[in-house]
C-alpha positions as CSV (number, residue, x, y, z in Angstrom):
1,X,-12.0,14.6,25.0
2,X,-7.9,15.6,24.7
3,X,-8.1,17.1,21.7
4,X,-4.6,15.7,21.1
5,X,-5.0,12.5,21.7
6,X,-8.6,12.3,20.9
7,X,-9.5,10.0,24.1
8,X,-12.3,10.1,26.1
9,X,-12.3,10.2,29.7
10,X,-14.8,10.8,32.2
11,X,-14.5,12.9,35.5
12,X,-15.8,12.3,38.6
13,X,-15.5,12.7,42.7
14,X,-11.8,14.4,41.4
15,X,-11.0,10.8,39.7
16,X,-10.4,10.6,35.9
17,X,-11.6,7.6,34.1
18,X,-11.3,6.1,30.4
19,X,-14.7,5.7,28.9
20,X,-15.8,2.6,27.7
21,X,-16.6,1.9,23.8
22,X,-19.9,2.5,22.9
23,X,-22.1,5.5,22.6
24,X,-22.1,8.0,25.4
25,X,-24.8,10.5,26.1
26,X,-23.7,14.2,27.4
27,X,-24.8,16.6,29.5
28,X,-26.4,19.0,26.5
29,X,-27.8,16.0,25.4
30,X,-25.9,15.0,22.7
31,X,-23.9,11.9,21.8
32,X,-20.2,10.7,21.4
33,X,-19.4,7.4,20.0
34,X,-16.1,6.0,21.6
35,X,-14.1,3.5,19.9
36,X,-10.9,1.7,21.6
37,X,-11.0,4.6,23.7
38,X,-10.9,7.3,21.5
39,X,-13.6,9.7,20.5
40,X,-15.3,9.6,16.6
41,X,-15.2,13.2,16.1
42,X,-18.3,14.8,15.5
43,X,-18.1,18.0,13.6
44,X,-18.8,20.2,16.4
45,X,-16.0,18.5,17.9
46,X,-13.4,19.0,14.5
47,X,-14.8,22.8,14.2
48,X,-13.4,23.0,18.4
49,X,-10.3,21.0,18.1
50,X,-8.9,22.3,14.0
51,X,-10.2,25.8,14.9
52,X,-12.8,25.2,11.5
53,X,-14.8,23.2,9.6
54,X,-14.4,19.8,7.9
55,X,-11.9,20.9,4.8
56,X,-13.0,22.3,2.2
57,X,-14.1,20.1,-1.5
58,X,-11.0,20.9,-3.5
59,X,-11.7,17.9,-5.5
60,X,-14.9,18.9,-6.3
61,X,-14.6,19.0,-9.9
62,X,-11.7,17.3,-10.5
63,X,-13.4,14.0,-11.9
64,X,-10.4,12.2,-12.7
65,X,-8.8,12.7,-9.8
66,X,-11.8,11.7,-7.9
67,X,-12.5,8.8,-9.9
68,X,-8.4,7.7,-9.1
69,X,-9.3,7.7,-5.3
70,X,-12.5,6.1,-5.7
71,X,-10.8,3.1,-7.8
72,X,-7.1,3.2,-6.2
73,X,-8.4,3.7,-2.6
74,X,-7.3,6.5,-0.7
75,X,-4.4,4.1,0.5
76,X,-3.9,2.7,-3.2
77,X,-5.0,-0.4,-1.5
78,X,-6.0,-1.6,-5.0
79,X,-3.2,0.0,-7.3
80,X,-3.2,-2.9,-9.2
81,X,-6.5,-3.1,-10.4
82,X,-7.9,-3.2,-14.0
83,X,-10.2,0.1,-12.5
84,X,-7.6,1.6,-11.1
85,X,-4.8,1.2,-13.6
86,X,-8.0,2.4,-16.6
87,X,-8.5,5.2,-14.3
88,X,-5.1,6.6,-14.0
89,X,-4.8,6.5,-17.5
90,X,-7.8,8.5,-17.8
91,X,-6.2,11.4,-15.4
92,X,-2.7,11.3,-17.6
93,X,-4.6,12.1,-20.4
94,X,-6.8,14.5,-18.7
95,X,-3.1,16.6,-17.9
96,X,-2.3,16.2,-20.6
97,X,-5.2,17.4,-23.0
98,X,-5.1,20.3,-20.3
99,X,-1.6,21.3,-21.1
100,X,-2.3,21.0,-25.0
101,X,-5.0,23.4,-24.6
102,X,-3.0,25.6,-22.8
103,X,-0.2,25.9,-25.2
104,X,-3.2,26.1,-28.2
105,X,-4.5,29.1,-26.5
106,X,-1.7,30.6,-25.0
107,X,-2.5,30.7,-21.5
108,X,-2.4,28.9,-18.5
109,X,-5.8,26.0,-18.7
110,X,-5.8,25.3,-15.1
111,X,-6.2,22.2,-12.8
112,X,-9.8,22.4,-13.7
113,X,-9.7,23.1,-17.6
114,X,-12.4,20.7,-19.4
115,X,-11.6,18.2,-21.7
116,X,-12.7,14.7,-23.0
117,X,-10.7,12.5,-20.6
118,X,-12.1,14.7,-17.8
119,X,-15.8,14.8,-18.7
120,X,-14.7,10.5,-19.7
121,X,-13.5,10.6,-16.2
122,X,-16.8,12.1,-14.6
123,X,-19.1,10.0,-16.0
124,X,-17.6,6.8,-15.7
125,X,-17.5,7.8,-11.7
126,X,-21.2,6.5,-12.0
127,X,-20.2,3.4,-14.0
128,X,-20.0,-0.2,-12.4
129,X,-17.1,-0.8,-14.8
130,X,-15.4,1.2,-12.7
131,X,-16.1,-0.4,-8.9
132,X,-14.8,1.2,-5.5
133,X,-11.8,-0.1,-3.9
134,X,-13.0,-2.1,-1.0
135,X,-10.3,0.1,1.1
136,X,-12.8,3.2,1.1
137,X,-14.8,1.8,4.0
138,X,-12.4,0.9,6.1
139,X,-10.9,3.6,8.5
140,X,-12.8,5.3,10.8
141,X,-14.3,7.9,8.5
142,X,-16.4,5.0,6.7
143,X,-19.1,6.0,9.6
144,X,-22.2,5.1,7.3
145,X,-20.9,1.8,6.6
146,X,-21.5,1.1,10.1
147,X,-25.1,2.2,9.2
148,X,-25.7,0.0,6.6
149,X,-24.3,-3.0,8.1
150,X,-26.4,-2.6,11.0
151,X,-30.1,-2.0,9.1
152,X,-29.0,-4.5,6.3
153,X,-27.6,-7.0,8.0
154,X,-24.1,-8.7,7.7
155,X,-25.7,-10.7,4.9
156,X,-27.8,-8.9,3.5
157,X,-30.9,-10.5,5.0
158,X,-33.1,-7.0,5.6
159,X,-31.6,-5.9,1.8
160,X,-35.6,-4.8,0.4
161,X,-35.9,-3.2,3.3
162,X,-36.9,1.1,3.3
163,X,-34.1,2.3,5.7
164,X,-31.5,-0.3,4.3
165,X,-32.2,1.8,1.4
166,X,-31.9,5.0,2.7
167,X,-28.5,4.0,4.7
168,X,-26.8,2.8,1.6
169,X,-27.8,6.3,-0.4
170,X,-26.3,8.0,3.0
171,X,-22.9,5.8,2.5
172,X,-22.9,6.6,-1.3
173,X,-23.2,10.5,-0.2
174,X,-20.6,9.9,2.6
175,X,-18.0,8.1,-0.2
176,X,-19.2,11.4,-2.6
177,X,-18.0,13.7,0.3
178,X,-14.5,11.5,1.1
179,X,-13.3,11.3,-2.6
180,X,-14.0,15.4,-3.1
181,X,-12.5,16.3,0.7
182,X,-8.9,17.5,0.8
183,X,-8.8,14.9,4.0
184,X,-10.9,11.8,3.2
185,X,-10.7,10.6,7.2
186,X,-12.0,13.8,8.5
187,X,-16.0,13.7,9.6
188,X,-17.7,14.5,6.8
189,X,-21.7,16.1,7.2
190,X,-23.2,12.8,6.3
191,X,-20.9,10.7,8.5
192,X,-22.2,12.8,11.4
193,X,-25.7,12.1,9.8
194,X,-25.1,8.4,10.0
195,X,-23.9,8.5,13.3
196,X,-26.9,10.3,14.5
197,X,-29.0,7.9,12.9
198,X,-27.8,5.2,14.6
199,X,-30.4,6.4,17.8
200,X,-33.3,6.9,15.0
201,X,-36.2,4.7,15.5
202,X,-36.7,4.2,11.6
203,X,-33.3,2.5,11.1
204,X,-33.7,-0.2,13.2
205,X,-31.1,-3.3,13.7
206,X,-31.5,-6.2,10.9
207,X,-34.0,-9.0,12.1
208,X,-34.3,-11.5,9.9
């Protein structure tokens, strides 16, 4: 894999070759996923190519900012939605209780300072009043959306199904992971668990 240009190639008898989309097993044993000719990068491969890890959680506890991503989309796809417009309101006041309780205790409260709006802002993360932008599984980070589509079906049809259950908790850790990541397209550890489940016996394809 160029780890500029991310695509995959294969070489053999001196010849270099594109590989085909579709999953690939290697040498060690282990699996890359190849779409339009460029690698998914596993984290193994992001540790090799950035030099580190996956970035770090910086939105971690910043609810209202995570709660803007989750509603706006990470390409403020949906800007103009009731959610998203309520949410943004939420972070404004969030500031701005934040810089209020800085200047009432004379010192500096911090991006993370507490407040109402903020703890508001956390909860209603959880709330279905407050629905994800449709934008956050698109993109080639939304790996576990593959996931679900493929034990769940396109319609749904496998739904009751055990690992149709455990896929959609793995995309609602993966969409977790996104909205707190500095980077929201780079692999996250439960995108890399998706894609590994993907060759697990228990989440078989959808047969209706």
């Amino acid at each position: 894999m160029d780890p500029g240009t991310h695509r995959a190639v294969r070489q053999q008898d001196g010849a270099t070759h594109p590989l085909w989309d579709g999953v690939h097993q290697l040498e060690d044993g282990s699996t890359v996923t190849v779409r339009d000719g460029v690698a998914v990068p596993t984290e193994d491969m992001y540790r090799t190519w950035r030099g580190s890890g996956p970035p770090a959680p910086v939105y971690a506890e910043r609810w209202c900012t995570q709660l803007v991503r989750k509603t706006c989309g990470f390409d403020d796809a949906c800007d103009t939605g009731a959610a998203c417009l309520q949410a943004r309101s939420l972070r404004a006041d969030a500031q701005r209780e934040r810089r209020e309780l800085g200047l009432t205790r004379g010192l500096d409260a911090g991006a993370d300072a507490p407040t109402a709006s903020a703890e508001r802002c956390r909860l209603a993360l959880a709330e279905p009043g407050f629905p994800a932008c449709e934008s956050l599984a698109a993109g080639a980070a939304g790996r576990c959306r593959a996931l679900v589509r493929r034990v769940c079906g396109e319609d749904d049809a496998c739904a009751d199904s055990q690992a149709c259950d455990a896929a959609r908790q793995l995309l609602a850790l993966e969409t977790e992971e996104r909205l707190a990541a500095a980077d929201p397209t780079a692999p996250s550890g439960t995108g890399h668990q998706c894609m590994e489940a993907m060759h697990n016996d228990f989440f078989t394809p959808c047969t209706p």
